[in-house]
C-alpha positions in Angstrom: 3.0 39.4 -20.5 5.4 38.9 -23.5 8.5 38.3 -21.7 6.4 35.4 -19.3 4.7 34.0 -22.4 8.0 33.8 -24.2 9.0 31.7 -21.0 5.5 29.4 -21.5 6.0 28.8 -24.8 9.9 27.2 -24.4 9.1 25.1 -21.9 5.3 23.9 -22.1 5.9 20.7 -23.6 8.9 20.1 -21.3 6.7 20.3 -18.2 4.6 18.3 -19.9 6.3 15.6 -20.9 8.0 15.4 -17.4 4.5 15.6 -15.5 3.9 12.5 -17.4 7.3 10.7 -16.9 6.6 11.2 -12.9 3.5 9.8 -12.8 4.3 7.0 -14.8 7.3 6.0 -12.6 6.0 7.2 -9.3 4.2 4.1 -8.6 7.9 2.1 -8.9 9.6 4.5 -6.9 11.3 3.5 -3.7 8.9 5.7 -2.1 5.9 3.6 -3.0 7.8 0.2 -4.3 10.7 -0.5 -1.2 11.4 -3.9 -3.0 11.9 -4.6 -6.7 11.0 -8.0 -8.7 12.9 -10.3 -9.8 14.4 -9.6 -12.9 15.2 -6.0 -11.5 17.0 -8.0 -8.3 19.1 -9.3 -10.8 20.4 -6.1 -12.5 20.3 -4.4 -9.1 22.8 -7.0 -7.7 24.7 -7.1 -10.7 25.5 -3.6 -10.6 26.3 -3.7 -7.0 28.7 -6.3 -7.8 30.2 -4.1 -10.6 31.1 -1.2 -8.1 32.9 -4.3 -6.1 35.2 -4.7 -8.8 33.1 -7.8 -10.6 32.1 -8.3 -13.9 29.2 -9.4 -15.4 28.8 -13.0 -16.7 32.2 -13.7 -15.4 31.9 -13.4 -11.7 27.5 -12.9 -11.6 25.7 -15.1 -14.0 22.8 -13.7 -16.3 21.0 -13.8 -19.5 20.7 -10.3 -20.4 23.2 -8.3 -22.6 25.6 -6.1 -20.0 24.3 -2.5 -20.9 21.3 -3.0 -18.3 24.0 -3.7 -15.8 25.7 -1.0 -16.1 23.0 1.5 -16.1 22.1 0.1 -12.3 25.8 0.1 -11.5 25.6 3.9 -12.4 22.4 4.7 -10.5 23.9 2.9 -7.4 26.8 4.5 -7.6 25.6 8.2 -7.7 23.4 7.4 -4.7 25.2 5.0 -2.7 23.7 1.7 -3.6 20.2 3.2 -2.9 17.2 2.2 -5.4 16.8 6.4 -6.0 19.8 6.6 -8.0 18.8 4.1 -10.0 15.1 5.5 -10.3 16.5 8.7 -11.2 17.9 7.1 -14.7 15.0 5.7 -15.2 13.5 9.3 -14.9 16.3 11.0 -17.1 15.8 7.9 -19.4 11.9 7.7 -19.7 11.9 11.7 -19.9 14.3 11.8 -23.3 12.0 9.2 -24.8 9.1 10.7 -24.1 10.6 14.4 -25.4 11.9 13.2 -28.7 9.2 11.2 -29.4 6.8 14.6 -28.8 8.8 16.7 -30.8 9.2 14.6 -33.5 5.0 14.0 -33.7 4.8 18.0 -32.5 7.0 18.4 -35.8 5.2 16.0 -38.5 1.7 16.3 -37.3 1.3 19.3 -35.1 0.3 20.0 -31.5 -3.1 18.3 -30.3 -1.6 14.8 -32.0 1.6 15.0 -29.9 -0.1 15.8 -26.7 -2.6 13.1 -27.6 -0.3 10.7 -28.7 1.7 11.3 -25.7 -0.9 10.5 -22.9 -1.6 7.2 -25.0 1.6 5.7 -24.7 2.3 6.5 -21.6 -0.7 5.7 -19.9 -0.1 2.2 -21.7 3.2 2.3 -20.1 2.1 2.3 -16.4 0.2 -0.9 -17.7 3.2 -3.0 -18.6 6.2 -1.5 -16.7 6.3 -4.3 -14.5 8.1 -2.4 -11.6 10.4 -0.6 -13.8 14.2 -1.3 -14.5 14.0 -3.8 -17.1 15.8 -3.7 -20.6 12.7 -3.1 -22.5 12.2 0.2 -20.7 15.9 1.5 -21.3 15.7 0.8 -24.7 12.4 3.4 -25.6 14.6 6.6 -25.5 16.9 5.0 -28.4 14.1 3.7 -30.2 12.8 7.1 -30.6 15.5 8.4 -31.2 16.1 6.3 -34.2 12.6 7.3 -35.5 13.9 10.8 -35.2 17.1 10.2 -36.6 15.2 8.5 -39.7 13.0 11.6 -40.3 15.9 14.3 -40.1 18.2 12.3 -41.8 15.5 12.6 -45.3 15.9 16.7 -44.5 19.6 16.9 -44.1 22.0 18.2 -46.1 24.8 16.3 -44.2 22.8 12.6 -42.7 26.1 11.0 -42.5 26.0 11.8 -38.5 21.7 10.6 -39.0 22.8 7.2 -40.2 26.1 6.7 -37.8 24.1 7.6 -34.8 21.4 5.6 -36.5 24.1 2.5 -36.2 24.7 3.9 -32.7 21.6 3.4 -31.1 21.0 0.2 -32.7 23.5 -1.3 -31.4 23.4 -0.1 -28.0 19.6 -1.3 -28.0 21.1 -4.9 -28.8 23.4 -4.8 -26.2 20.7 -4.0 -23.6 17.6 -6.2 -25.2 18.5 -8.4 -28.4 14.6 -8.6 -29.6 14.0 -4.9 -29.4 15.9 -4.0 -33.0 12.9 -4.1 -35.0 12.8 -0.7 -35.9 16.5 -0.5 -37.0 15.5 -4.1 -39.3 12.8 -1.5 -40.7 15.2 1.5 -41.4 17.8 -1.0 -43.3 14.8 -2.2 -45.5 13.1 0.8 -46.3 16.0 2.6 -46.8 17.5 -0.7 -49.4 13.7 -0.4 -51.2 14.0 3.5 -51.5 17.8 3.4 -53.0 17.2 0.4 -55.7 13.9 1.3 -56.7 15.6 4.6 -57.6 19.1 3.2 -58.6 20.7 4.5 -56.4 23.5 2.0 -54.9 26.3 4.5 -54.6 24.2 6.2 -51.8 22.5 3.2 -50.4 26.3 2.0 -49.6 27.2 5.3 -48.3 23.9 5.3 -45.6 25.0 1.4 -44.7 28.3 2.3 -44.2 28.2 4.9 -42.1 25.4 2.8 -40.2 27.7 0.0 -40.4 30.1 2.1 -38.4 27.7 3.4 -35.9 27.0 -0.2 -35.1 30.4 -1.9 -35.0 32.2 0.6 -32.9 29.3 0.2 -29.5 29.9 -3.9 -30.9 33.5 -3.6 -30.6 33.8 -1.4 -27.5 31.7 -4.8 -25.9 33.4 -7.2 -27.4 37.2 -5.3 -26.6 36.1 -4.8 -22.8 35.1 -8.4 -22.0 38.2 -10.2 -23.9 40.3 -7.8 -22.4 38.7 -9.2 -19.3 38.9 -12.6 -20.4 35.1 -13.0 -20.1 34.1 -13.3 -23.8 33.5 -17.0 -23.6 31.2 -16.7 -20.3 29.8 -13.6 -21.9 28.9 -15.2 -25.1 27.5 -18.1 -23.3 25.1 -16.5 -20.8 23.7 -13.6 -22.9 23.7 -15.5 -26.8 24.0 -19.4 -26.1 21.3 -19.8 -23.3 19.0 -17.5 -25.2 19.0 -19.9 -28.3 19.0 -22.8 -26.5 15.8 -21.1 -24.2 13.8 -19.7 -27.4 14.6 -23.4 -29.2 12.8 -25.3 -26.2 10.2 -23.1 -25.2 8.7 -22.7 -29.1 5.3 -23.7 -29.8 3.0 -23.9 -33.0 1.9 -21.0 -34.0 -1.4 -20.9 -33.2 0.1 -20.9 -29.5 2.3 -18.1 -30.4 -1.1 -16.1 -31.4 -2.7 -16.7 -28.4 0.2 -15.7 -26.3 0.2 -12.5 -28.6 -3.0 -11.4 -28.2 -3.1 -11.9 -24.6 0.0 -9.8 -24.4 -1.3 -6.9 -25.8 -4.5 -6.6 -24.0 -2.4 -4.2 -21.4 -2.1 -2.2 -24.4 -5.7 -1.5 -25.3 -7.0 -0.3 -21.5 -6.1 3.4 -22.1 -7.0 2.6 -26.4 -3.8 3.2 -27.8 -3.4 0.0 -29.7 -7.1 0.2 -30.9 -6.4 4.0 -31.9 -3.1 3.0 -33.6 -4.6 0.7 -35.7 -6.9 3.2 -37.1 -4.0 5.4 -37.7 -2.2 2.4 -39.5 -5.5 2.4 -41.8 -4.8 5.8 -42.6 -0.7 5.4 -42.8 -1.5 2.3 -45.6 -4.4 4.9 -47.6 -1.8 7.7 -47.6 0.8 5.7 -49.1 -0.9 3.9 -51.4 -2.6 7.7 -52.9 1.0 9.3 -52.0 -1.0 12.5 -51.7 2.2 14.8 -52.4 0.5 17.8 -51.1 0.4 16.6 -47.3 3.1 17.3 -45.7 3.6 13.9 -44.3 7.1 11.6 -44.1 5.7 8.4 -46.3 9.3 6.7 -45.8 8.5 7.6 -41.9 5.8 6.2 -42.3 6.6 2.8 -44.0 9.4 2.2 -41.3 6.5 2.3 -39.0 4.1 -0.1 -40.5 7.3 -2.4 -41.2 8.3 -1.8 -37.7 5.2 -3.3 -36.1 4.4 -6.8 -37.7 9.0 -6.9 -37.2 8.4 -6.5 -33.5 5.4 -8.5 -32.9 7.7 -11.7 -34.6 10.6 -10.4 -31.9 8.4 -10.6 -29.2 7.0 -13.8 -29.9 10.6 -15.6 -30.6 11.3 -16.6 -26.9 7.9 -18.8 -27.2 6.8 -17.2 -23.6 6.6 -13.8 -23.0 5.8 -11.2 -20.5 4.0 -8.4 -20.3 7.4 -5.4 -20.5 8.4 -7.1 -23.6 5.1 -5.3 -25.3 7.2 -2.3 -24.1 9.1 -2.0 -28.3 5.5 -1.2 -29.4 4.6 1.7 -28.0 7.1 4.1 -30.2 5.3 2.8 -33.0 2.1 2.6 -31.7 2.8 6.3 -30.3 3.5 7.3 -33.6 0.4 5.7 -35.7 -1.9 7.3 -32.4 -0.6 10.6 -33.7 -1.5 9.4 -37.2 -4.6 9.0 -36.5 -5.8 12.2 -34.9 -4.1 14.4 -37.5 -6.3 12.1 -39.8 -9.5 12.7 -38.2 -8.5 16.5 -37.8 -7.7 16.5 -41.4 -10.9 16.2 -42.7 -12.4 18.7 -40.6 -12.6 22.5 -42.2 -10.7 24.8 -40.9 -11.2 28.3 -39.3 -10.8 29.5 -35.7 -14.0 28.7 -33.8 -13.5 25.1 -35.3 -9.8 24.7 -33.9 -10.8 25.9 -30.4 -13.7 23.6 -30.8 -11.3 21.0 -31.4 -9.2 22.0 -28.8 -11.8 21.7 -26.2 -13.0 18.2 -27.8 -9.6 16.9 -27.9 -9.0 17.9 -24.0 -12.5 16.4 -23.6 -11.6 13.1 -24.6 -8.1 13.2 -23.3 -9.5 13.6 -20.0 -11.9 11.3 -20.3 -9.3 8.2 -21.1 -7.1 9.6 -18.3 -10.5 9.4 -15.6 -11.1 5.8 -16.8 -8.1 4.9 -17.0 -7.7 6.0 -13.0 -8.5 2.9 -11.5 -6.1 0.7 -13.1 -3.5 3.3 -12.6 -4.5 3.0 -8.4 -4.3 -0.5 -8.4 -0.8 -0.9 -10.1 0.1 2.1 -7.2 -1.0 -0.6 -4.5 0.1 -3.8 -6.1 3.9 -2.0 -5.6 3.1 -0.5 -2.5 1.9 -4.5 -1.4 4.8 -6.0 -2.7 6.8 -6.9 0.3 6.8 -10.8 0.6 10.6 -11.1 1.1 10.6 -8.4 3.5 10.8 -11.3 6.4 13.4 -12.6 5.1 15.4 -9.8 4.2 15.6 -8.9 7.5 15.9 -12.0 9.0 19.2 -12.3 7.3 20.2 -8.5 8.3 19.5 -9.9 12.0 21.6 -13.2 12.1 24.6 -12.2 9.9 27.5 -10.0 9.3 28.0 -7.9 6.1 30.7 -10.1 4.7 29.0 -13.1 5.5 27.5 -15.0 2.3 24.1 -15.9 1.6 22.8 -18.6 -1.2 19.4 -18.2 -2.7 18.3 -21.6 -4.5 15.9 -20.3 -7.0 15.3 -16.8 -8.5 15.6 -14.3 -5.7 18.8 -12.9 -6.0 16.6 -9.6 -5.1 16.9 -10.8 -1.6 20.8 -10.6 -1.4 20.7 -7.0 -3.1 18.5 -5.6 -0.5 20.4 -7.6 2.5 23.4 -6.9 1.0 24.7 -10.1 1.2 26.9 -11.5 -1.3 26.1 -14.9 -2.8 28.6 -17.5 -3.3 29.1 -18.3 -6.4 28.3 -16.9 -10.0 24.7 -18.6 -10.7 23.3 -15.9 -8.3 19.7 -18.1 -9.8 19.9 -21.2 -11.0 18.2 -21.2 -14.1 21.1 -21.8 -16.4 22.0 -25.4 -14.4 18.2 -26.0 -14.6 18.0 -25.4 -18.8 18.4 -29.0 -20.4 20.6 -28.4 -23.3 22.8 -25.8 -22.2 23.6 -26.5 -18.3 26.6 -29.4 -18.5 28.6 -31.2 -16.0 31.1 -28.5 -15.7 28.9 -25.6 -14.9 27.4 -27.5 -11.7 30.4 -28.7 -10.4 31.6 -25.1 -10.5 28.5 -24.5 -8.7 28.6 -27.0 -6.2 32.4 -26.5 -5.6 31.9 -22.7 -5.1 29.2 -23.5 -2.5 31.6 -25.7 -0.9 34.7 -23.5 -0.6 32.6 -20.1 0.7 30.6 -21.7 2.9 27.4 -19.2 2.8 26.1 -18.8 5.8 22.6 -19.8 4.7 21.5 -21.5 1.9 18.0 -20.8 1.2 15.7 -22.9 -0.1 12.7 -20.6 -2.0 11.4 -23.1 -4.9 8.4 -25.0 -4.3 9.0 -26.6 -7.8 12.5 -27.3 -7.9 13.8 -29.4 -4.6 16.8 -27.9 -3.5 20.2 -29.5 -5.6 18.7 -30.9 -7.9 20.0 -30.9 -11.5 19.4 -32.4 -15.4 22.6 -33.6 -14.9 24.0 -36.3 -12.2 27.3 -37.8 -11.5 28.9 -39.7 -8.8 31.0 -36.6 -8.2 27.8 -34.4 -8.3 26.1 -37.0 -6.1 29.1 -36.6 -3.5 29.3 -32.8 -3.6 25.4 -32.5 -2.6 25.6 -35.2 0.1 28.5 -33.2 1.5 26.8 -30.1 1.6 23.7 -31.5 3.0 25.7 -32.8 5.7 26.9 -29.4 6.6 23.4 -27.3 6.5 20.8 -27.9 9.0 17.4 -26.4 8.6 17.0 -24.0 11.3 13.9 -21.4 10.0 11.2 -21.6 7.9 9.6 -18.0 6.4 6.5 -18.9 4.7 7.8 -21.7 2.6 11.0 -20.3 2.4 13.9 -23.1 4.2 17.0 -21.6 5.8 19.6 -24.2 6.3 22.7 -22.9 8.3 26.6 -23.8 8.4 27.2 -25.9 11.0 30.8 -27.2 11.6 30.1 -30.2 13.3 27.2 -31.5 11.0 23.6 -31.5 12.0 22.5 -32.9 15.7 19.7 -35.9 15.8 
């Protein structure tokens, strides 16, 4: 028995961890999901695109910072532009967060908190995942990871590498979701209170420099690959300008931005993480107000966290409308006060060896009981991805009546459709959002549209939006005027799919 328990007790907690990570992700697995939404279309065609020689922003328009893209690009290309690759990441990904984050709890507040903490957040998880491959999900393995990097860098002899990889992983979190920073914003504070408070500027300048560091080099790499590529205007544009310019026109009062906060969360509270982490941020507040020196608790750990929380919450809310993956930043923290708040409740319980396996068995208890009540939900997020197949007719209506290098334009946001047909669109604005957005759209940017329309000639253009008529635009000109009337000229409707239009090319214009 001693060599197979040796072999239990080194990798327990991996299984674990990656039992959870699978059933998490199974229901957004090609296997159950064959499509993806619409925000996952996007990065999915991007990164096709990318392993085509295009760049982001430059030759495919979108909002997001390019690490996202990149990550798809990666996954395609390791299984040949199949969604498996891709999922695989998200595996590999999901499966580092979810490790460091156990370890670090396993390490601070022992076993039965990890484990519990664990099925917490990821139960939660399946809740808000939204079909998977967004930014918000690629960005929980380096938010743990910062968490962890905070903790060992109070325990190291050496943190220099603690606070550069600190720097690291901040920045690439930027670069991949610019509202998900909060817990770097929390570090930088808590570590500027700890070093005044204790005069200690020489050292506070050291930990920001080397954090500093950590965070310029990922900013320059970005920064030196799209100039090089002569793309930093467009990038700058798509990923900073149109943010501002959305978050600026879509605020509201605050009372509107409480509502929309509270209704965001309530994904959060089906398996009781969020109301369990609040009772573990009681407890984090009490123990660092007593500083009770003889726990062997992280208080500056613990600060970051209940700085971390209201930091995100204000990061979420920014855009003015939000969506249920953005609630994705909380769970490290919420993880974290979870664990918080079982050690708590253990805490006060005496201790002796009937009493831990009766805690053992209680703790299982419970566990299983949120994970049985919690089934339900988890089924019917399995079927909604499983039933998500609406563009399915049209997908293959376009497979059936094209050729591979034909082009195909999507008015409105379902650039999802020419990933899975494999159908290039013709120009850049792959959705049209940006020439929708009063404020930042100008005349330029639709006569680039219109004119790229024009000269490739897609062999469909087709019309999804019910709200938007197709070529319609903030902005109008004569010349815009003339473009449209030129191109409506040329494309005669020929199919409807639910209320989906397909205009085709015709030569010779349109016959009475």
């Amino acid at each position: 028995m001693g060599p197979l328990r040796n072999i239990i007790d080194k990798i327990w907690d991996k299984l674990l961890v990656l039992l959870g990570v699978l059933l998490v992700l199974l229901p957004v697995s090609p296997l159950n999901m064959p499509l993806a939404y619409r925000d996952s279309g996007v990065f999915l065609y991007t990164g096709w695109r990318i392993l085509h020689g295009e760049l982001p922003y430059r030759d495919v328009w979108d909002h997001k910072p390019p690490v996202i893209f990149y990550i798809d690009a990666l996954g395609l290309a390791i299984s040949r532009n199949s969604r498996w690759g891709v999922w695989l990441i998200e595996v590999i990904l999901l499966f580092a967060a979810a490790y460091i984050g156990f370890v670090l709890i396993k390490r601070i507040f022992g076993v039965l908190p990890s484990v519990f903490s664990l099925l917490l957040w990821l139960l939660s998880l399946v809740f808000v995942l939204q079909g998977g491959n967004l930014t918000t999900e690629y960005t929980l393995p380096l938010q743990f990871a910062a968490l962890f990097l905070a903790y060992h860098a109070d325990r190291s002899k050496r943190p220099e590498w603690d606070f550069f990889l600190i720097g690291l992983t901040g920045a690439i979190a930027f670069f991949t979701k610019q509202t998900a920073i909060g817990i770097w914003i929390a570090i930088v504070i808590v570590l500027t209170v700890q070093r005044l408070i204790s005069k200690q500027g020489r050292r506070w300048l050291r930990e920001m420099g080397f954090i500093a560091l950590g965070g310029l080099l990922f900013s320059a790499i970005v920064v030196v690959y799209f100039g090089v590529q002569g793309a930093l205007r467009q990038f700058w544009s798509a990923a900073f300008t149109f943010n501002f310019v959305y978050s600026a026109r879509t605020s509201n009062n605050i009372a509107d931005r409480l509502d929309t906060i509270i209704k965001g969360v309530r994904p959060l509270m089906r398996a009781g993480l969020l109301q369990i982490a609040l009772v573990g941020c009681v407890i984090a507040i009490l123990l660092l107000i007593f500083r009770r020196k003889s726990l062997e608790v992280p208080l500056p750990l613990l600060f970051i966290g209940l700085l971390a929380l209201p930091i995100e919450f204000m990061l979420i809310a920014l855009p003015g409308r939000t969506f249920a993956h953005y609630y994705m930043t909380l769970l490290p923290i919420l993880a974290l006060f979870a664990a918080v708040a079982v050690w708590g409740i253990l805490s006060v319980i005496p201790s002796s060896r009937t009493i831990t396996i009766l805690e053992y068995v209680l703790a299982f208890l419970v566990m299983g009981l949120i994970a049985w009540f919690s089934f339900d939900d988890y089924l019917n997020q399995l079927y909604m991805y499983r039933d998500f197949t609406r563009t399915r007719p049209a997908i293959e209506y376009i497979e059936q009546n094209t050729f591979p290098d034909d082009q195909i334009l999507l008015w409105g946001s379902e650039t999802a459709t020419n990933f899975f047909s494999q159908r290039k669109s013709p120009t850049r604005f792959v959705y049209q959002a940006p020439l929708q957005q009063e404020g930042y759209v100008d005349e330029g940017m639709i006569n680039e549209f219109l004119d790229d329309v024009i000269k490739n000639q897609p062999k469909f253009i087709v019309d999804t939006e019910r709200n938007n008529p197709l070529f319609t635009f903030p902005i109008t000109t004569e010349t815009i005027q003339q473009k449209i009337t030129s191109l409506q000229a040329k494309y005669c409707l020929v199919r409807r799919i639910d209320f989906w239009k397909f205009y085709e090319y015709t030569e010779n214009g349109c016959s009475k």
